[in-house]
C-alpha positions in Angstrom: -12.7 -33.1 2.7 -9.1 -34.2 2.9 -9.3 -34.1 -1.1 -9.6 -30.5 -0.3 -7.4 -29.7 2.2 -4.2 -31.4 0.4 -4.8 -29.5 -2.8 -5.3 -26.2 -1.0 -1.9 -27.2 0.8 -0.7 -27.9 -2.7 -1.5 -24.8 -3.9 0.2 -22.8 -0.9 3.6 -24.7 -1.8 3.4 -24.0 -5.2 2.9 -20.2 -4.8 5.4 -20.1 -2.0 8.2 -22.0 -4.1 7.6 -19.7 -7.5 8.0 -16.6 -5.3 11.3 -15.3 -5.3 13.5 -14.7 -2.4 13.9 -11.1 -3.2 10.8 -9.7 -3.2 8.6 -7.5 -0.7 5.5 -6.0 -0.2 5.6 -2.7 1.2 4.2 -1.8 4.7 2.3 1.1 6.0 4.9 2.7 8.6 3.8 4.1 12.2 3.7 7.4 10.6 1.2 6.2 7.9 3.8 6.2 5.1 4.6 3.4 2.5 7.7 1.3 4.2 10.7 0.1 1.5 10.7 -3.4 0.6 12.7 -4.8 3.5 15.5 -6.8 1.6 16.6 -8.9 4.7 15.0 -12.4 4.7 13.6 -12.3 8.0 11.1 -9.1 6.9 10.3 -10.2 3.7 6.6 -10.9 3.3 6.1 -13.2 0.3 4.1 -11.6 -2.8 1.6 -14.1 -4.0 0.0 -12.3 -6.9 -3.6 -10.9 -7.1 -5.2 -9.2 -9.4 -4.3 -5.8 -8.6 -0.5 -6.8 -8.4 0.9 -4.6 -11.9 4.3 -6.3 -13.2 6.6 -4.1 -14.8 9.6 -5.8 -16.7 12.7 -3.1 -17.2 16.3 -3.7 -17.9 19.6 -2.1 -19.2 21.9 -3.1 -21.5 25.9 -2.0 -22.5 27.4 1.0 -21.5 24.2 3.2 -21.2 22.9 4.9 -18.6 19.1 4.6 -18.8 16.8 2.4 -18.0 14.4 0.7 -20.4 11.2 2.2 -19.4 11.2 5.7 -18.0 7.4 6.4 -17.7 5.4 3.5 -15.0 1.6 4.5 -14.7 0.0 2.3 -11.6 -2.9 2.4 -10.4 -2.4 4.2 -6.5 -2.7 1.2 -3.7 -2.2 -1.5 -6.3 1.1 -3.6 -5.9 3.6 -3.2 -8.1 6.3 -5.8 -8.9 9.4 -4.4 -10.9 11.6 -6.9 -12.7 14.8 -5.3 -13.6 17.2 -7.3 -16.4 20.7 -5.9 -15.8 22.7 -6.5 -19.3 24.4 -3.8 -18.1 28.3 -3.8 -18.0 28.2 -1.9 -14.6 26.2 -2.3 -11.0 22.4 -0.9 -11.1 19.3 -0.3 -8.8 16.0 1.3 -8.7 15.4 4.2 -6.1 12.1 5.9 -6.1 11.7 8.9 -4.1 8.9 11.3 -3.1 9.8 13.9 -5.2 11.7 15.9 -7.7 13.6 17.7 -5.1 14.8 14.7 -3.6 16.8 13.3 -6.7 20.2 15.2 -5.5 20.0 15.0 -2.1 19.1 11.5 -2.6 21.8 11.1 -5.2 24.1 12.6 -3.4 24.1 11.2 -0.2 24.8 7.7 -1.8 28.4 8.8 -2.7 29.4 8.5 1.1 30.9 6.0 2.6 27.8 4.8 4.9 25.1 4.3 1.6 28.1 2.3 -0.1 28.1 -0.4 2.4 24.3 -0.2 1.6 24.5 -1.2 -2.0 24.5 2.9 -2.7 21.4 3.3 -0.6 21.7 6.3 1.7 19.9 5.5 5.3 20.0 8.9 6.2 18.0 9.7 3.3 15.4 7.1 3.8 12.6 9.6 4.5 12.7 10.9 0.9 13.2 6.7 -0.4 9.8 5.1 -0.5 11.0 1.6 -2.2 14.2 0.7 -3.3 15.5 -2.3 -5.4 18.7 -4.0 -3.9 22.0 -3.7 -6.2 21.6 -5.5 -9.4 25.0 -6.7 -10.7 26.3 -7.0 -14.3 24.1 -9.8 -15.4 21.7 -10.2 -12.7 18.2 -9.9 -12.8 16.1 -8.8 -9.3 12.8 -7.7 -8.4 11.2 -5.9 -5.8 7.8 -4.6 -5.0 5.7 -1.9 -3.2 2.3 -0.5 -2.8 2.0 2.2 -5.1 1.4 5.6 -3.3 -1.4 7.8 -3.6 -1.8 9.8 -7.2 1.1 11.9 -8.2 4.3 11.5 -10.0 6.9 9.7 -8.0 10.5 9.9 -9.9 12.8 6.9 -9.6 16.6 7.0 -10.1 19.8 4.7 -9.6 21.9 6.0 -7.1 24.7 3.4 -8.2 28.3 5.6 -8.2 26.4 8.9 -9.2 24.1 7.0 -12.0 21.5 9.1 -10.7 22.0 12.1 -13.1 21.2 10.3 -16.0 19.4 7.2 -14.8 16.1 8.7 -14.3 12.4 7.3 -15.0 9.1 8.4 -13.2 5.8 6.5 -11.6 3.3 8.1 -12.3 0.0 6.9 -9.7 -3.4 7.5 -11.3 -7.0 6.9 -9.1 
């Protein structure tokens, strides 16, 4: 019995330790709606992967202005964990919004003063935001997760210094 008990301990270390600090499972709000992955330590909620947990690998390289992968089909209520590789020579993150018609207001709002502070994420906006990647810099690589929403497409977009307009990709969440 103790046999047991120490390797299920064991195992609960192990799968704490290779979880990384960064990433978050999405909650279901009071109003019913996916939450963002909470990027303060305190909220996070470590990921230990399952088998409906869909990892996605995506990065940018140089001077460009797109992502790597611009199509992400996920299964809706399934986790999925984004690993983004920055190569990039400037500051990126992932956004993804409800809809189509929330890319400019989305996009725009993190050009003011209050999203910069927020690693270009626009608080105001956070009704149309339903996960969001913190800032990856030149170099870094980050990862966040969520629980996909229910089917339907589901655009994502950097809202790095106006990226938005040409860094573009959508989710698309299939039954």
């Amino acid at each position: 019995m103790n046999k047991i008990v120490l390797l299920c301990f064991s195992l609960l270390l192990i799968a704490i330790f290779l979880t990384e600090q960064k990433t978050g499972i999405a909650e279901i709000d009071s109003s019913g709606d996916l939450a963002l992955a909470n990027k303060s330590p305190e909220a996070q909620i470590p990921l230990i992967k399952h088998a409906d947990t869909t990892v996605i690998e995506m990065k940018t390289d140089g001077i460009k202005l797109g992502y790597s992968i611009t199509e992400i089909q996920a299964k809706a209520g399934d986790i999925l964990l984004i690993r983004y590789v920055n190569k990039s020579d400037m500051n990126h993150n992932i956004v993804l919004v409800r809809e189509e018609a929330d890319i400019r207001p989305v996009g725009m709002a993190a050009l003011q003063a209050d999203a910069v502070a927020n690693d270009w994420i626009p608080k105001k906006e956070m009704q149309r935001i339903i996960a969001h990647s913190d800032l990856a810099y030149s170099g870094e690589t980050i990862e966040f997760s969520f629980k996909v929403p229910p089917p339907g497409t589901y655009p994502y977009i950097c809202t790095y210094s106006a990226h938005w307009t040409q860094m573009q990709g959508r989710l698309i969440s299939t039954e």
